[in-house]
N, C-alpha and C positions, 0 to 999 in steps of 0.2 A: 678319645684317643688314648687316655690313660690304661683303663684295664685291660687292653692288649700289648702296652707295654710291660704291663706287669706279670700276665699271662707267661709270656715271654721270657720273663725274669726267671721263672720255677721250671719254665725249659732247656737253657741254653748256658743256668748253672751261674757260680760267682767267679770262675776263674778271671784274671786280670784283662787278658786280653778282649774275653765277653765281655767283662763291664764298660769296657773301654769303648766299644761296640752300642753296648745298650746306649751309653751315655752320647754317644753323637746322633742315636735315634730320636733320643728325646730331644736333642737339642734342633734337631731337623725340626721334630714334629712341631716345638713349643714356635720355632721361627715361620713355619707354613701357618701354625693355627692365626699368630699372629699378623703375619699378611693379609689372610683372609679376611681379620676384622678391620683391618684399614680398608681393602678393597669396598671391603662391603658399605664403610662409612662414607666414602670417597662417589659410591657409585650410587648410592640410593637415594628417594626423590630427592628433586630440588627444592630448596626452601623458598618459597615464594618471595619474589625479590620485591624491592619500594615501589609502587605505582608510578613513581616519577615526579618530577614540580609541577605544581600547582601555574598555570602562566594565568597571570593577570594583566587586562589592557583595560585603560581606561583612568578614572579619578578616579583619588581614593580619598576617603577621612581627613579633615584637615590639610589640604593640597588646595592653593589658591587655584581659581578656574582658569583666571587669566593665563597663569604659568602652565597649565594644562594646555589649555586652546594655543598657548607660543610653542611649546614641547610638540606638539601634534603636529603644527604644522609645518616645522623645522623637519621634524623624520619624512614627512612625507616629501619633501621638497629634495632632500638626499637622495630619495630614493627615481627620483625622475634619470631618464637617461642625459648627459653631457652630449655636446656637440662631437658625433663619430663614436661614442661610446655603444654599446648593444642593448638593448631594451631588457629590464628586467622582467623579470618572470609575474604571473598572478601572485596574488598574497591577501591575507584576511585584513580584514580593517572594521572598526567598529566607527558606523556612523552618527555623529548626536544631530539632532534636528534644533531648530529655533523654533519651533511652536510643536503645538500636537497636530498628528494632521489624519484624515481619514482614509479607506484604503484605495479612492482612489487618485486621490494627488499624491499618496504616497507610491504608489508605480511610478507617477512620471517624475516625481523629487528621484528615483532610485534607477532609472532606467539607465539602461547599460552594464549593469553590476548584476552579479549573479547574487539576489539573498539568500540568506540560509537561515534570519530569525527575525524577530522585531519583539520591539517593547511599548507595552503599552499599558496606560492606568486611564481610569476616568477622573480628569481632575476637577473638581466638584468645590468653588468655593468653599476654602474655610476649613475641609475636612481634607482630613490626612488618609489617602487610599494607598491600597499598594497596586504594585504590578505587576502585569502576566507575561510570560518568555511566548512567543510564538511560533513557534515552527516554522516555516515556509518552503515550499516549493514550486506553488505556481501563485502570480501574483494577478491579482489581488483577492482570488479564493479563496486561499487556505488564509486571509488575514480575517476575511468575514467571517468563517467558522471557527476559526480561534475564536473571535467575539463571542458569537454566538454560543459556542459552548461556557465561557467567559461568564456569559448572562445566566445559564442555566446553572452555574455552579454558586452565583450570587444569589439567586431562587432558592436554592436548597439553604443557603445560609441562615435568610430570612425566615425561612419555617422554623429554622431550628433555634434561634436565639430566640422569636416570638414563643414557642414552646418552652424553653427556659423560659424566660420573663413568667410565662403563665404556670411554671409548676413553684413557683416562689411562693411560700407560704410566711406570714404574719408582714406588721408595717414598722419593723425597728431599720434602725440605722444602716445597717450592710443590707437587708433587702431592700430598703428603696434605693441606696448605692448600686446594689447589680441591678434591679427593673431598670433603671436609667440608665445603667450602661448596656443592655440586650436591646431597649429600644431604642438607642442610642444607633446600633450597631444593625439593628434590623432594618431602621430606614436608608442609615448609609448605604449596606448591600441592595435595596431596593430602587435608589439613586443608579449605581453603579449599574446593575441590568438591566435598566431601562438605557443607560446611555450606550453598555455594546449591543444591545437588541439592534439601537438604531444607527449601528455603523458609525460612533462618534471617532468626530476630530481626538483621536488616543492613544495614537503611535507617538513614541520621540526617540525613539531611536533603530537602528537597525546592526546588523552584522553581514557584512558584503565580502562578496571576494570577486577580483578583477586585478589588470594593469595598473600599473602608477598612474600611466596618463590616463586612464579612466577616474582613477581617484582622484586624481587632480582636479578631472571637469566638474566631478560629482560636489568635490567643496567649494566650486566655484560660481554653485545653485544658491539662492535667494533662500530654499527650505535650508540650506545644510547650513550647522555652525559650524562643524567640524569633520575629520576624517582623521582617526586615528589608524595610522595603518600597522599590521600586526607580522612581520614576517616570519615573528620568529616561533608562528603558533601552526603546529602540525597537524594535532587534533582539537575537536571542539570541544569534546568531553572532555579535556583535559586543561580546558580555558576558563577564564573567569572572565566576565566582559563586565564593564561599571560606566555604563554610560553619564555623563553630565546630563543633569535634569535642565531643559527651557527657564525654567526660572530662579536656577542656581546662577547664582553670577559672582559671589566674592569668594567663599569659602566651601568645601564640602563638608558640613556639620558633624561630629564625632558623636554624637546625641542627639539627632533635632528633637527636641520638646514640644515645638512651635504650630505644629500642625501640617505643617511641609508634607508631602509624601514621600512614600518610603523605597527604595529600589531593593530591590532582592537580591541575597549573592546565591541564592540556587532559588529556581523555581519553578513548576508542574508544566510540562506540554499541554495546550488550551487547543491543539489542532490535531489534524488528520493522522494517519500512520504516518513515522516515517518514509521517507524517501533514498532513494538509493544515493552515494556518495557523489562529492562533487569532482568533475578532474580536474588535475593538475596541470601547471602550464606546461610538462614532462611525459604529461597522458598515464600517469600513475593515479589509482584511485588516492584521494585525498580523506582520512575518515572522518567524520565530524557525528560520531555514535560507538555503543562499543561492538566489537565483532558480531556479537547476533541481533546484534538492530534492536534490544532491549532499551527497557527505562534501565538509565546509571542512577542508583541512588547516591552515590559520593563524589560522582565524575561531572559535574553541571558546567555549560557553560551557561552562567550568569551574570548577575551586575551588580555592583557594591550596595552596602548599608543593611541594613535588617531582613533576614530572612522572612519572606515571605511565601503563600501559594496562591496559585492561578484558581486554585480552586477551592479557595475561602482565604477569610483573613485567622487572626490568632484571635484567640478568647480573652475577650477582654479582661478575663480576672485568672487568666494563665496562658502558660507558652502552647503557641500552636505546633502542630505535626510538623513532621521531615517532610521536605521538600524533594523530591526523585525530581530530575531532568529529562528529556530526550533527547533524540538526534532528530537534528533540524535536516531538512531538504534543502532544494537551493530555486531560485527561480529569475529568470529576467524577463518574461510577459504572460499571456493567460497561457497560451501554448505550451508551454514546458521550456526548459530551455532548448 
């Protein structure tokens, strides 16, 4: 903009009046150029905003279970209708089981409730396993082939720590340290896929969404310990679930050492494709994935303590992989919902 005002200048001469002239052109110009570069700061992309909170249900680290399981079932009892009051709407709820249980008494432990995931680990005397998130949408299918791929990714484990073990070379101190820790670790995973090959008792927990009073009957099952209900969660990927473990009963460990097992706060899909969203008591789809039905690498709904994956454990002599999530389906019998 400048050298046509200056142009301008060697044509139109210095008399006062001219300058007078020039000088409100430039001050036009210098105030238009300016505009323009607010508009243009104003109007250009957007900065991609925070993801949003992180929603956690469930126990967490050091949280007595007692005071969990009274908390639990205090919300859920609020949320019941009052005499002449309107019924409330569906809502997410993370269920803990009192045992592990297989998939098919787990339909009838969960009947009535639409699932959307389960949790499960092979608990193996003595030995500390982790757990796998499972997907679900039609039950109890997609609970056996989570297993099953489950076992097949505990298969590839075992080849590969017994190949470690066998590419170890001489007999000092940290070699026979790691061979006893790869064999250590190969039989573990060879434990664990024999027990989902055979559809074991290895569910404890679940993520359901229904009524109150369906949650209500569901904790009022012989399998259920508990029903955490969750209303205040929109999306799944955007949840953290920490179920109470069957055999936590005082404290949830900040460190267990002990051999306990471990729950995962993000962990691999062990099932089928996703499934399409679940609805709403509003008949709005409800999401529980991200918009293109992808794996969320950062978005898990999970369950508290040490990250784990569905599809091996961590190395025993270093940290294992990132854990991606999916989007779970939903199911209430073999049918579909």
């Amino acid at each position: 903009m400048l050298p046509p005002l200056t142009r301008g200048l060697s044509r139109i001469g210095t008399a006062p009046s001219r300058m007078r002239i020039l000088t409100g052109l430039a001050v036009a110009s210098a105030t238009a150029l300016l505009i323009a570069v607010v508009w243009a700061a104003d109007h250009g992309p957007d900065a991609p905003g925070p993801a949003g909170d992180l929603v956690r249900v469930g126990v967490v680290e050091g949280q007595s279970v007692s005071g969990y399981l009274r908390s639990s079932r205090g919300e859920l009892a609020a949320l019941l209708p009052a005499s002449g009051s309107p019924v409330a709407g569906e809502t997410w709820a993370l269920v803990s089981l009192t045992g592990y249980l297989a998939p098919d008494p787990l339909q009838a432990a969960l009947q009535g409730a639409a699932v959307a995931e389960v949790y499960a680990r092979a608990p193996l005397p003595g030995v500390r396993t982790q757990v796998v998130k499972i997907p679900v949408y039609r039950m109890p299918g997609d609970v056996v082939a989570g297993m099953l791929n489950a076992a097949l990714a505990r298969d590839q484990e075992q080849a590969d720590y017994r190949k470690l073990g066998d590419e170890l070379e001489g007999d000092g101190l940290n070699e026979l340290r790691l061979r006893r820790a790869y064999d250590s670790a190969a039989r573990t995973a060879a434990l664990e896929a024999a027990a989902y090959r055979a559809h074991c008792a290895c569910v404890f927990a679940a993520v359901v969404r229904a009524a109150p009073p369906v949650l209500a009957a569901l904790a009022g099952r012989a399998e259920v310990r508990v029903v955490d209900p969750a209303p205040e969660v929109r999306s799944l990927d955007r949840t953290e679930f920490r179920p109470v473990l069957p055999e936590q009963t005082t404290t949830v460990p900040e460190d267990d050492e002990s051999g306990a097992p471990t729950v995962p706060s993000r962990s691999q899909t062990v099932a089928p494709a996703p499934a399409p969203p679940l609805p709403s008591s509003t008949g709005a789809a409800v999401t529980s994935a991200s918009s293109d039905g992808s794996a969320v690498g950062s978005g898990p709904s999970a369950a508290a303590g040490q990250e784990s994956t569905a599809g091996g454990h961590a190395s025993p002599v270093g940290p294992g992989p990132d854990q991606p999530s999916t989007a779970p389906g939903a199911s209430r019998d073999a049918s579909g919902r």
